[in-house]
N, C-alpha and C positions, 0 to 999 in steps of 0.2 A: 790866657795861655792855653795850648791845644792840650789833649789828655797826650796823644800820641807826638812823637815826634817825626821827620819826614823820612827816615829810614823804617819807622813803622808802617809810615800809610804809605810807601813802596811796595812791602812784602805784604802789606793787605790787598792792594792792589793787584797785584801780581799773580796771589793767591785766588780773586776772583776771577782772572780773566784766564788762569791756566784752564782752567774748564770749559771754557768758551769757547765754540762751533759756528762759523757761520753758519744760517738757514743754509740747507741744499737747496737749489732748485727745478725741486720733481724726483718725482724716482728714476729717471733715466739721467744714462751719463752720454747719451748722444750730444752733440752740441746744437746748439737752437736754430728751429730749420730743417734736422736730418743733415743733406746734403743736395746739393743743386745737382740735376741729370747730364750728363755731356752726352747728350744722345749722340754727336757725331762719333765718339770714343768708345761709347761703352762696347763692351764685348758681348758675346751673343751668351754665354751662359748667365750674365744679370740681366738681358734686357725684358725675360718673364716676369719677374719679377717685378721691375721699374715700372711696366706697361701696366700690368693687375693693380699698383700700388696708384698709379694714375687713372686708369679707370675707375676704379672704387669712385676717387675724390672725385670725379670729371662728372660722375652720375649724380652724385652727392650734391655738389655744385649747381649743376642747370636745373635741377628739382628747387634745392633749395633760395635760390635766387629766379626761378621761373625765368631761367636764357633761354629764348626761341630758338626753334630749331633751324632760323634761317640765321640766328648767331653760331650753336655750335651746334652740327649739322650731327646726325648719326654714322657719319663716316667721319667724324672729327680725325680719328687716330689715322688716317690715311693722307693728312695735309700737314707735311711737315713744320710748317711757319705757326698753323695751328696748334701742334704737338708742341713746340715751344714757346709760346704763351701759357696755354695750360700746364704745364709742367712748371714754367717760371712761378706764376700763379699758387698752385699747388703749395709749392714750397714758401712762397711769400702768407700763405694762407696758416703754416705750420709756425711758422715763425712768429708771427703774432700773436698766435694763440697758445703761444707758448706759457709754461707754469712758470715762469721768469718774468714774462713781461711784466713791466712795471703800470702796464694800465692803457698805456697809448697803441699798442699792436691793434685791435680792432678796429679803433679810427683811420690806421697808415694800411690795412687792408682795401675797406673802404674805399678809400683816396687812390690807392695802386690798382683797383677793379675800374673803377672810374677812367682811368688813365687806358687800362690795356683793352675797355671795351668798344672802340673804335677800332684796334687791331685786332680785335675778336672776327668782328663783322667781316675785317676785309681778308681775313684768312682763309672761313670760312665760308663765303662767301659763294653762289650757286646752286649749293647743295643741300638746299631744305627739301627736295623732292625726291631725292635719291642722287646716288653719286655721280658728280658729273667730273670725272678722268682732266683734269689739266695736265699739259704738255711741260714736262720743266725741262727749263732754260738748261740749255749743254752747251760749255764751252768746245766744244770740238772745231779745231780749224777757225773758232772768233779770231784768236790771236796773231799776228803776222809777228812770227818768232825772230825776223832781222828785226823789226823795229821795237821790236820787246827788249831785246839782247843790247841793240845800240842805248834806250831811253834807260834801261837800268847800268849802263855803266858810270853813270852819274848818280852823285846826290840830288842835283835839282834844288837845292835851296835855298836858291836865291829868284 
């Protein structure tokens, strides 16, 4: 027979877990990651910010992984498609190395670098010798606004 009976080893129970705290994880209360950039949205009083915070990592990055310059070119910050990979990056890079992760962030880093380094190349792409100016694509007058106007009054779903 037990010493206790089970309304005792409730309130013992009880009594040890009232003190009980989950681990934090890390001294910040940001959520893991920071926050992904919406460079089309953001507003010009954070984009100093956003930019210096992405430069830092961008220098950090092709040093420490020795990315050629005919991968990320010293005009990187001026190719948009560029700017968003490194930024994606960036934050996938935070994320993993987050004080929460459970172990695997550095491997799924890894694995997502691998992935984005063939969209590296073709972002930036011409500009190992200095910047060479691409023309972006402008919708102006592409669109024939009757046939735009007729093809969206349908769903099309079949």
């Amino acid at each position: 027979m037990s010493e206790y009976d089970p309304e005792d080893i409730e309130r013992l129970v009880a009594a040890e877990l009232s003190g009980f705290r989950p681990k934090a994880r890390g001294s910040s209360s940001e959520p893991i990651g920071l926050h992904a950039v919406d460079w089309r949205r953001m507003p010009d009083h954070d984009a100093r910010q956003e930019w210096v915070e992405l430069r830092d990592w961008v220098e950090w990055f092709t040093v420490r992984y020795d990315v050629p310059v005919s991968v990320v070119p010293n005009c990187w910050w001026r190719h948009g498609a560029l700017v968003e990979e490194l930024s994606a990056l960036h934050v996938a890079h935070l994320a993993a190395f987050d004080t929460s992760d459970a172990g695997f962030g550095a491997i799924g880093w890894h694995e997502r670098l691998a992935l984005a380094t063939p969209r590296l190349s073709r972002a930036g792409a011409g500009c190992a010798s200095g910047h060479s100016g691409t023309r972006p694509r402008s919708w102006t007058g592409a669109t024939d606004e009757q046939e735009w106007d007729a093809w969206t009054s349908q769903a099309h779903a079949h």
